[in-house]
C-alpha positions in Angstrom: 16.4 -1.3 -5.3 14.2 -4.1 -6.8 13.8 -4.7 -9.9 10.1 -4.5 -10.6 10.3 -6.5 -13.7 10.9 -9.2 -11.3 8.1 -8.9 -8.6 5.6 -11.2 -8.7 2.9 -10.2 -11.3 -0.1 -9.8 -8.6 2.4 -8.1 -6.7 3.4 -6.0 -9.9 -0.3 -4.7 -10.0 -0.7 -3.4 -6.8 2.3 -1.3 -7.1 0.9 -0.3 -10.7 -2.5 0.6 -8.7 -0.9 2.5 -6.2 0.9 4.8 -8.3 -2.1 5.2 -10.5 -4.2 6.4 -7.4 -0.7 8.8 -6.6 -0.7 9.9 -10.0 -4.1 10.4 -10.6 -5.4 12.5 -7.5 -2.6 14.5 -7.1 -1.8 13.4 -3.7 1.6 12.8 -1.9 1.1 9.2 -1.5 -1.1 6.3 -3.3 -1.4 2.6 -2.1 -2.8 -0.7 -2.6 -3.8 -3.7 -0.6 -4.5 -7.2 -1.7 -6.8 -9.0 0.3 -7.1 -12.8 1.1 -9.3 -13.4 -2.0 -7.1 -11.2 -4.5 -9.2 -8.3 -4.4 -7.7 -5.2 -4.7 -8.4 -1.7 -2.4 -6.8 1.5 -4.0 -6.1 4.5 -1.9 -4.9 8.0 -2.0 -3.6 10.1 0.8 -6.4 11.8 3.0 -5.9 15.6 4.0 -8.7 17.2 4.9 -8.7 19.3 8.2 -10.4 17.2 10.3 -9.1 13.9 9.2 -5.7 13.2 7.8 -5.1 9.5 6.9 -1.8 8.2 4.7 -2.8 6.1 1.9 -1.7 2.9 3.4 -4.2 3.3 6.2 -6.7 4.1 4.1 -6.1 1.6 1.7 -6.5 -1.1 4.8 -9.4 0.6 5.9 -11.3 0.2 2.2 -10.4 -3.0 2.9 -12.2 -4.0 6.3 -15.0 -1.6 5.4 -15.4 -3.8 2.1 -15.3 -6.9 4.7 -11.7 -8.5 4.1 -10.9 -10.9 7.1 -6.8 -10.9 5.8 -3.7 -9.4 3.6 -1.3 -10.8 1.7 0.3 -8.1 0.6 0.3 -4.0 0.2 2.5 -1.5 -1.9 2.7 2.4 -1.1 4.2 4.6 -3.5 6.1 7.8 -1.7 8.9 9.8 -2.0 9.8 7.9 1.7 12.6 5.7 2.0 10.2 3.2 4.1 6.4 2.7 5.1 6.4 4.3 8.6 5.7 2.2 11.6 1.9 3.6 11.5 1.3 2.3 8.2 2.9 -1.0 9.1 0.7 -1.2 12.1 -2.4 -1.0 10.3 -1.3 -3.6 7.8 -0.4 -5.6 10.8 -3.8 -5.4 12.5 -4.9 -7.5 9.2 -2.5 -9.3 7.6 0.0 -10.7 10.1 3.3 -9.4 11.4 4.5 -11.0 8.0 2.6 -9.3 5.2 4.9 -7.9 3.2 4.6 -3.7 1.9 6.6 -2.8 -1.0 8.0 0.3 -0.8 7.6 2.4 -4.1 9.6 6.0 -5.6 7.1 8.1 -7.7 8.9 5.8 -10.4 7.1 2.9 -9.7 10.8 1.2 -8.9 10.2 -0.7 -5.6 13.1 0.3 -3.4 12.4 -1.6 -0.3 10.2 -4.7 0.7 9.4 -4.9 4.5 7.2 -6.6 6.6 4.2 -5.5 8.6 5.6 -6.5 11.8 
């Protein structure tokens, strides 16, 4: 475990975000990118019947759509143990094979930091 009191306070707000958007809509998962500029893209998970997108991926995909060229970081909140290699992928596809996703319980605790790559 990490101790979120002692994550980075940018870092701190994404997690915040992402378990807001969790929280808030009721959905499995929330998640937050920062871009290359600071700004912020919120997303829950996506389960309709003909699309069905985890809130990582649709977090990164707010992003692009909103015209970010970069990452430097993203959080997911999830019961998970880990961001699965999907979710890494698309975070990849932005922000390097070193952009790092925290790795959120329900609790807002970060349990796990990993990379994109």
């Amino acid at each position: 475990m990490t101790d979120s009191s002692a994550l980075d306070p940018e870092d701190r707000k994404i997690v915040t975000l992402a378990r807001s958007a969790r929280a808030r809509n009721g959905v499995p998962e929330g998640a937050a990118v920062r871009d290359e500029t600071g700004r912020t893209y919120v997303a829950g998970t996506v389960a309709l019947d003909s699309l069905k997108l985890s809130a990582l991926r649709t977090a990164v995909a707010m992003a692009v759509a909103s015209g970010a060229t970069s990452l430097e970081a993203a959080a997911v909140v999830t019961e998970a143990d880990t961001a699965s290699a999907e979710d890494r992928a698309a975070v990849r596809d932005l922000g390097g094979a070193e952009t790092p996703v925290l790795v959120a319980g329900p609790d807002g605790t970060v349990r796990t930091t990993v990379t994109a790559g």
